[in-house]
Backbone as a printed PyTorch tensor [residue, N CA C, xyz], in Angstrom:
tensor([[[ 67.0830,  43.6570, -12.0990],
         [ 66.8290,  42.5560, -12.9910],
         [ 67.1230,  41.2210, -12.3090]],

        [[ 68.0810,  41.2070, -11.5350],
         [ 68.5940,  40.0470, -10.7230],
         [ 67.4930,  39.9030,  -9.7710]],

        [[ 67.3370,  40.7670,  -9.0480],
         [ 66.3160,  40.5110,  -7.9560],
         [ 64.7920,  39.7480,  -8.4330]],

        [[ 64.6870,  39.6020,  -9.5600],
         [ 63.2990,  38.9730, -10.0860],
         [ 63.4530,  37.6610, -10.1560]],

        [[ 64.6460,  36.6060, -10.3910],
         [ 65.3100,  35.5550, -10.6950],
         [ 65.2780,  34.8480,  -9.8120]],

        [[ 65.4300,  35.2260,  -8.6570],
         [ 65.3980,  34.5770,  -7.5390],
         [ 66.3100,  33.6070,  -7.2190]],

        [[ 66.2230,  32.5550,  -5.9450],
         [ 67.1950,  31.7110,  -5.3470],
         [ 66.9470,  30.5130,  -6.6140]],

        [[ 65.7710,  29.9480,  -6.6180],
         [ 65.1340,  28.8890,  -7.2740],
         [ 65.7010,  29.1790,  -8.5780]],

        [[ 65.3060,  30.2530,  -9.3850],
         [ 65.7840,  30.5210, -10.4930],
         [ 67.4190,  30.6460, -11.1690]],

        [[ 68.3150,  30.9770, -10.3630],
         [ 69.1710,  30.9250,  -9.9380],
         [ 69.8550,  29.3730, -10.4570]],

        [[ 69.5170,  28.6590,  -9.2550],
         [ 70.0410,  26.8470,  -9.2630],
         [ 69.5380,  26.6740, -10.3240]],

        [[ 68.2680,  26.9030, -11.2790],
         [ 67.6570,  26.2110, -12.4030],
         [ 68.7800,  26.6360, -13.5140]],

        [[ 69.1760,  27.5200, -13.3150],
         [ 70.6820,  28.4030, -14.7480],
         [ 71.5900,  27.2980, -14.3740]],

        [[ 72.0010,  27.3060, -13.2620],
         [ 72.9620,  26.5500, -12.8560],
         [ 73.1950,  25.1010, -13.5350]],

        [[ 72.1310,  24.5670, -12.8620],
         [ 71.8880,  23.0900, -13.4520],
         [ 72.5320,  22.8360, -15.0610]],

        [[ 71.1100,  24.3820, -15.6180],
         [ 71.2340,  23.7940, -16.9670],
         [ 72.4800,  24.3260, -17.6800]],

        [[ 73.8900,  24.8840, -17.1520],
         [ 75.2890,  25.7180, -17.5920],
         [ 75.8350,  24.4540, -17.1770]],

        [[ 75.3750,  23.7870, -16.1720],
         [ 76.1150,  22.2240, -16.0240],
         [ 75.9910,  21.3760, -16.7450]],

        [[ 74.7790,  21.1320, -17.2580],
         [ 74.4610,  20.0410, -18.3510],
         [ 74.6250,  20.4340, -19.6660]],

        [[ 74.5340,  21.9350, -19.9180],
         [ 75.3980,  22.3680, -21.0970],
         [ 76.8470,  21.7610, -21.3730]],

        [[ 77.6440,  22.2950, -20.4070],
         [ 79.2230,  22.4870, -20.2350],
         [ 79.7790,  21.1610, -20.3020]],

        [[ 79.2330,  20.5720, -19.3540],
         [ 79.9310,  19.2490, -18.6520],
         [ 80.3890,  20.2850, -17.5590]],

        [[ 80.7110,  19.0410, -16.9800],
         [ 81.9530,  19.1570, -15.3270],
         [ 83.2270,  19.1750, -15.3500]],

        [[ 83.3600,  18.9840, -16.7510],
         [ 84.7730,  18.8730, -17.1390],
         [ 85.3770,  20.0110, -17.3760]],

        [[ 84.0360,  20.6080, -18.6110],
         [ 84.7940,  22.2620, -18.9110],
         [ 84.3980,  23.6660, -18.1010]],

        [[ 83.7630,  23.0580, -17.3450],
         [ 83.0500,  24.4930, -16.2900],
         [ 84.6020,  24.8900, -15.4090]],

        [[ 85.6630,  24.5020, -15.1170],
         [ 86.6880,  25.0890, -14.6890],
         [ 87.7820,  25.9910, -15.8360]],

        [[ 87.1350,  25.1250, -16.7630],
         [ 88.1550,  25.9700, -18.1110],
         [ 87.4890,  27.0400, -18.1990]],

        [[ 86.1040,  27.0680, -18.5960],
         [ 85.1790,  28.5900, -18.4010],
         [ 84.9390,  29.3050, -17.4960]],

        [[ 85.2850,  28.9650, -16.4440],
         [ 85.6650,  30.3340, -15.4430],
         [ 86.5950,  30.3320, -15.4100]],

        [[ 87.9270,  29.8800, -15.8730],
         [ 89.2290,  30.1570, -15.8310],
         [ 89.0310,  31.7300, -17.2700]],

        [[ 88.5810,  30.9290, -18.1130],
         [ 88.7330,  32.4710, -19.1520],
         [ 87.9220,  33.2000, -18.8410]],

        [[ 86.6470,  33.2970, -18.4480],
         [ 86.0100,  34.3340, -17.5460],
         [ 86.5250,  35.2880, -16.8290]],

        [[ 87.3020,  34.6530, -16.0050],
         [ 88.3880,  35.6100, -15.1570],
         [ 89.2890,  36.0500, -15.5750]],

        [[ 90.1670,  35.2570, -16.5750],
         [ 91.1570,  35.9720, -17.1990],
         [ 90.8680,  37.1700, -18.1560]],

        [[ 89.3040,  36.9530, -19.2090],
         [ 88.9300,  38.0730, -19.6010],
         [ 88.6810,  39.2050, -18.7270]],

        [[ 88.1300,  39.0300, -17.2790],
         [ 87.7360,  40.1970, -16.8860],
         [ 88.8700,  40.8700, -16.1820]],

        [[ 89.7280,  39.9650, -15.9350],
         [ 91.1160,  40.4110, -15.1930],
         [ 92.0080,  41.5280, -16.2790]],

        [[ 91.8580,  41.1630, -17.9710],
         [ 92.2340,  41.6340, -19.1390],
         [ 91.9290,  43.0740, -19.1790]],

        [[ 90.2090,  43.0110, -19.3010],
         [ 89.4610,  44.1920, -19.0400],
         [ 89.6650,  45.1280, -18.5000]],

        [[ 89.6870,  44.4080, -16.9710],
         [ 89.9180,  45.3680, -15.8320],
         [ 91.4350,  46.7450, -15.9760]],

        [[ 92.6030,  45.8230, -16.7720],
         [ 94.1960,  46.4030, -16.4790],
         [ 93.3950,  47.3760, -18.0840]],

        [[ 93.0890,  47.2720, -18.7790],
         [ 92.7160,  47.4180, -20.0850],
         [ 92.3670,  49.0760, -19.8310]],

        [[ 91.3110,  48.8850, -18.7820],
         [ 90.6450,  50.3400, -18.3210],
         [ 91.1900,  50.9970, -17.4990]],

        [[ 92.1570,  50.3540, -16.6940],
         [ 92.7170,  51.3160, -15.7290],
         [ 93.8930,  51.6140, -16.4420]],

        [[ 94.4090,  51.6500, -17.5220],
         [ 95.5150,  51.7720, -18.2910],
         [ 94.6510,  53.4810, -18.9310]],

        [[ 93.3780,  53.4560, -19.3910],
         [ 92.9110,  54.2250, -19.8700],
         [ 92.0390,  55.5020, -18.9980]],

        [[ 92.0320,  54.9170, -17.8640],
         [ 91.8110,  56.2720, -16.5950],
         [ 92.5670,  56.5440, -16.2320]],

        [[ 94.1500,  55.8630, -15.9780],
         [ 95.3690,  56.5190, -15.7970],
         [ 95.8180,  57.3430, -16.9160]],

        [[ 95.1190,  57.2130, -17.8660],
         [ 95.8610,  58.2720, -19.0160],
         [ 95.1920,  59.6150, -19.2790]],

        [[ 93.9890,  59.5400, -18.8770],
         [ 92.9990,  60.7300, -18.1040],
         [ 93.7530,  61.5100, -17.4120]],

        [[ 94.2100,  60.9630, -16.3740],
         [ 94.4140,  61.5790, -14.8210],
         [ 95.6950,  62.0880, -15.5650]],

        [[ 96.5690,  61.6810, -16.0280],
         [ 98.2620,  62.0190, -16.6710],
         [ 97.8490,  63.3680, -17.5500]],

        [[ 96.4200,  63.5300, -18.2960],
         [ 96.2840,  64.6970, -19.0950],
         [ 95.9000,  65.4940, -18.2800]],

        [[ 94.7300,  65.5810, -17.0820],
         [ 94.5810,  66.2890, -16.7740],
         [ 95.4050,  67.0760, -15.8800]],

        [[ 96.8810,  66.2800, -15.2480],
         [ 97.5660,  66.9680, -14.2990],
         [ 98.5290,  67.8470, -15.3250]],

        [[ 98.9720,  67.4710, -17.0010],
         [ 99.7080,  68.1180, -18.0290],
         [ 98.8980,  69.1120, -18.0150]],

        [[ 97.5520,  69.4800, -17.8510],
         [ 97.1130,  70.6970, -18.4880],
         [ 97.3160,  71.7850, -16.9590]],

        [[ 97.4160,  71.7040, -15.9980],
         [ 97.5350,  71.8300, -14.4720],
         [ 98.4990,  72.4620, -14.2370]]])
């Protein structure tokens, strides 16, 4: 899906997430961007570590 978007297409999102946002808040929104996915990330490995903990109890 990405690969259809291209370079051009690409900068044109860009632009217009800039003139959305401002310049002001585009650091606050990738600040929670990251912090959500950073959230996510411990979120799921909390829940494949609890996999791996059952399957070595049944073992």
């Amino acid at each position: 899906m990405l690969n259809s978007i291209g370079i051009p297409g690409l900068i044109i999102i860009l632009v217009l997430i800039l003139i959305i946002f401002g310049p002001t808040k585009l650091p606050k929104l990738g600040r929670s961007i990251g912090e959500s996915m950073k959230n996510f990330k411990e979120s799921t490995k909390g829940v494949l570590d609890d996999d791996d903990v059952k399957k070595e109890e049944k073992l």
